[in-house]
C-alpha positions in Angstrom: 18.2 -23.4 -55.4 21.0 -22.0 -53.7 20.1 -18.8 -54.0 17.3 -19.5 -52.1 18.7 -21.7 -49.3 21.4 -19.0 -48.8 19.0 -16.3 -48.8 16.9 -18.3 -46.2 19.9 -18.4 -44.2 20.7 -14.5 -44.3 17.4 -14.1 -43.2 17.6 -16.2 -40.2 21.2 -14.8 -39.5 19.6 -10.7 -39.7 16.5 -12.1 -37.8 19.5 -13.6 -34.6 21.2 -10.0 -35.0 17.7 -7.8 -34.9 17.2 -6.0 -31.6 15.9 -8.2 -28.7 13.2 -7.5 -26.6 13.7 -5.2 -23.8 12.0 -6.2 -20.5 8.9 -4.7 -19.4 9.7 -1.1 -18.1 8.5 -0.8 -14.2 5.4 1.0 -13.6 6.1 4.7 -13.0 5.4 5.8 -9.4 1.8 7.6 -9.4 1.9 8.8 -6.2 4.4 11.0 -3.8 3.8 11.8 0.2 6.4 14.2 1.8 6.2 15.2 5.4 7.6 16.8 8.5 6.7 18.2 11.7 7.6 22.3 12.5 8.8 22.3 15.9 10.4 25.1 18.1 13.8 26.4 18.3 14.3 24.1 21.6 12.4 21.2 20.5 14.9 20.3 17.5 15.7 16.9 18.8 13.5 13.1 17.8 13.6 11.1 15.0 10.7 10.3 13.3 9.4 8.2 10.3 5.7 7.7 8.4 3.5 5.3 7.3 0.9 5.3 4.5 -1.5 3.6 4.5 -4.4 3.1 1.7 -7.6 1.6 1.9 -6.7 -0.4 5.2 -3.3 -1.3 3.5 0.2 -0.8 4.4 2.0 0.8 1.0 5.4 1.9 2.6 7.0 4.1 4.5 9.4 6.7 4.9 12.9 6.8 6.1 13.9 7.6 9.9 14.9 11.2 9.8 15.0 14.7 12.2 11.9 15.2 12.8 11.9 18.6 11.5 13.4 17.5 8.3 11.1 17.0 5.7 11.5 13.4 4.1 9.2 11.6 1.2 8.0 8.4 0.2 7.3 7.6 -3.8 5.3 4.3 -4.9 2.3 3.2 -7.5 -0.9 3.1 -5.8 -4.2 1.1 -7.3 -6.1 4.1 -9.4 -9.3 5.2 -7.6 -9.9 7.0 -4.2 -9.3 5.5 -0.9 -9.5 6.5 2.8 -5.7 7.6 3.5 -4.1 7.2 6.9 -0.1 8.5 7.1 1.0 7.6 10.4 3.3 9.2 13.0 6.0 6.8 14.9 8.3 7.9 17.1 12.1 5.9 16.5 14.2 8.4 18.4 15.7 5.0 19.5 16.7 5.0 16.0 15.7 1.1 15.7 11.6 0.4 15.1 10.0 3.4 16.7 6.6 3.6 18.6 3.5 4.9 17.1 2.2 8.0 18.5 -1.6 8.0 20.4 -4.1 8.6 18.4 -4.7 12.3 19.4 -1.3 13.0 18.0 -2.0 11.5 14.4 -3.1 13.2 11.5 -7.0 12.7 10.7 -8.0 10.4 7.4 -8.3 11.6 4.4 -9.9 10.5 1.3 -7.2 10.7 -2.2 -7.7 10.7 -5.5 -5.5 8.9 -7.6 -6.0 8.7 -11.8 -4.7 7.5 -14.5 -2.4 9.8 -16.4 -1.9 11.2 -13.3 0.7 12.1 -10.3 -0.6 12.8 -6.9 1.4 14.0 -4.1 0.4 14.8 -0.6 2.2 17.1 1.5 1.8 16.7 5.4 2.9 19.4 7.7 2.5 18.9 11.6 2.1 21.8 14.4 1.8 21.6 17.9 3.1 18.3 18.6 0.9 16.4 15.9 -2.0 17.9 17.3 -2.6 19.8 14.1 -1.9 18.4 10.4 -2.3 20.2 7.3 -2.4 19.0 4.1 -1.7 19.8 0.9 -3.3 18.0 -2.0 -2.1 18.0 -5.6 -2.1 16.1 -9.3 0.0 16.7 -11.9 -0.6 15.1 -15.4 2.8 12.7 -16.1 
């Protein structure tokens, strides 16, 4: 009988001392948008920063930076494709910036993002924001 109390006991003692649960690891990032603008040699000066935006929702934004300086914002979007804006706004004041008019944004775009699955978007303005090109890719994670 005391075997078996004792033995009872060892169990519940290795069972206290067994590895503990680790917490639920965070989501991994699905989704990457870098961007900058390509100015001339004696336009160098501005700050600027970006917003992205996903089916009609703000999803972050990057930081305030040169605004020839490329800079990058990494989060987990919903899987599925959505109408993308990225906003321009101008924070040469270095505080909360001002959007730019509408002719100086980059036009919508429609992403794809899936399970499995990293997208990134790559923005590149010309000519004062009045040209954006993008650059589109996946790559399995």
């Amino acid at each position: 009988m005391h075997r078996a109390v004792a033995a009872a006991v060892l169990c519940a003692c290795a069972a206290c001392a067994g590895p503990r649960p680790r917490p639920a690891a965070r989501a991994l990032d699905n989704f990457e948008f870098s961007a900058w603008e390509e100015r001339g040699p004696s336009d160098r000066a501005g700050q600027l920063f970006f917003r992205v935006l996903a089916a009609g929702q703000s999803w972050g934004q990057t930081p305030i930076g040169a605004a020839s300086e490329p800079r990058s914002w990494q989060g987990t979007l919903p899987e599925g494709e959505f109408p993308m804006l990225f906003e321009v706004w101008d924070s040469s004041d270095g505080v909360s910036g001002v959007r730019r008019p509408d002719g100086q944004q980059p036009p919508q775009r429609r992403v794809r993002v899936e399970a499995g699955y990293k997208t990134s978007v790559v923005l590149k303005l010309t000519d004062s924001g009045r040209q954006a090109f993008f650059y589109i890719t996946r790559e399995p994670r």
